[in-house]
C-alpha positions in Angstrom: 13.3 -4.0 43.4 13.2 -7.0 40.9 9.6 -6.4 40.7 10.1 -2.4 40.0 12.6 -3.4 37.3 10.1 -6.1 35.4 7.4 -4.0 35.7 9.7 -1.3 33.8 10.4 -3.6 31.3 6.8 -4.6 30.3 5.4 -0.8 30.5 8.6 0.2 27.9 7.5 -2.6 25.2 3.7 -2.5 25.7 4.8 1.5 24.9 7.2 1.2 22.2 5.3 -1.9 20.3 2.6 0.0 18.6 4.6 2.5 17.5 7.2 0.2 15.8 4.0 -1.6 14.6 3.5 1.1 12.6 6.9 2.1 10.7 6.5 0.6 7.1 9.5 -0.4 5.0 11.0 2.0 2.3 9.6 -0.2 -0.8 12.7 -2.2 -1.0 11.8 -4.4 2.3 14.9 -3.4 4.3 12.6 -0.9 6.3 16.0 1.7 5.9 16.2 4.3 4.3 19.3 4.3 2.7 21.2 2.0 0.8 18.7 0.6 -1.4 16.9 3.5 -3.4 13.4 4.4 -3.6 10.5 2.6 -5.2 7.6 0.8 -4.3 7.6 -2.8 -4.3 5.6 -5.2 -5.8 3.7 -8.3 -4.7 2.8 -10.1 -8.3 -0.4 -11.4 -5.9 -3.4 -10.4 -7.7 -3.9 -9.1 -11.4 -6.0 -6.2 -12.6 -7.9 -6.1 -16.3 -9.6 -3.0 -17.9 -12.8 -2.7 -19.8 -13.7 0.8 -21.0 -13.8 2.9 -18.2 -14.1 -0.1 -15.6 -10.8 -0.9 -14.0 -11.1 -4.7 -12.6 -8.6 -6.0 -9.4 -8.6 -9.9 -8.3 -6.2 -11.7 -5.9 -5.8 -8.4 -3.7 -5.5 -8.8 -0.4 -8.5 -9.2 2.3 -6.7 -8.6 5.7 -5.6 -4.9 4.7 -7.0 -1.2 3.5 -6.5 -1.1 -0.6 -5.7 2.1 -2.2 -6.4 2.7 -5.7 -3.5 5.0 -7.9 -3.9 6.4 -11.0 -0.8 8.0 -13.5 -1.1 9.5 -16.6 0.3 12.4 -18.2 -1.4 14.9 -16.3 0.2 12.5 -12.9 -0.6 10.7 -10.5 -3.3 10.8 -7.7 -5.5 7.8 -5.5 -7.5 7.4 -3.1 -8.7 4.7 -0.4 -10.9 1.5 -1.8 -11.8 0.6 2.0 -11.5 -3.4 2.6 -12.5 -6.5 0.8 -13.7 -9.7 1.6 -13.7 -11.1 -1.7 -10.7 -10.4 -2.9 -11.4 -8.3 -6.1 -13.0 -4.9 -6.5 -13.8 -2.9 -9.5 -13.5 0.8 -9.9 -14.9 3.3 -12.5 -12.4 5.4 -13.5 -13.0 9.1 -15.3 -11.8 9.0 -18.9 -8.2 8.6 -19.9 -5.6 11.0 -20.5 -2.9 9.4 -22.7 -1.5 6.1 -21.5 -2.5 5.2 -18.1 -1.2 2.6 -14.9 -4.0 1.5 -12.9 -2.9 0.0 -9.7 -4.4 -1.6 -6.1 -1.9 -0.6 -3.8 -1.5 -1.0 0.4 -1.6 1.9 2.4 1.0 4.4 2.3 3.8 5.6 3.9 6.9 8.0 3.4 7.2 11.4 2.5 3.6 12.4 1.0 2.6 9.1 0.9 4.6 8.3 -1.6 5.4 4.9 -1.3 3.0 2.0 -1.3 3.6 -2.1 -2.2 1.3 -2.7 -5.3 -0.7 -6.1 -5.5 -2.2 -5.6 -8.9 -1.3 -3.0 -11.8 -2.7 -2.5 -15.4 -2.4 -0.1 -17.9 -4.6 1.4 -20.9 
């Protein structure tokens, strides 16, 4: 019966890891959802530079998917860089509309995707 009961045991985590593996934190790094507002956080890790319609990312993480997010005064969109091994990437962006943030961002998570922890951000 000892054996039954271990056996239990190690089916219910080898179940329930991956799926607390992948719950993200609300962007405030308490993983709640309550008590600390919305937002998404920022890891000062890389920097970001823009020249013309070339937007430039170093220091961004190389163990993770990058997004890419865009915000202007017509809003704000992305969409997924991939992976790097360098470090840096550089993306062409369309033409600006008004004052725009440029930022290499983690995946997402939340309702719509709406939060994401940013490793480098510009603007223009």
């Amino acid at each position: 019966m000892r054996h039954l009961t271990t056996i239990i045991t190690v089916l219910a985590l080898a179940v329930a890891a991956p799926a607390l593996a992948g719950k993200g934190g609300n962007g405030n790094g308490n993983g709640g959802t309550s008590g600390g507002g919305g937002g998404n956080a920022t890891a000062a890790s890389g920097s970001c530079s823009v020249s013309g319609n070339v937007v430039t990312g170093t220091g961004l993480p190389t163990d993770q998917v990058l997004n890419f997010m865009v915000t202007d005064s017509g809003g704000s969109w992305g969409w997924v860089l991939g992976y790097t091994d360098t470090g840096s990437w550089a993306v062409t962006v369309p033409a600006r509309n008004g004052s725009t943030t440029y930022e290499f961002a983690s995946r997402t998570w939340g309702p719509s995707g709406s939060k994401y922890t940013v490793f480098a951000s510009c603007s223009a």
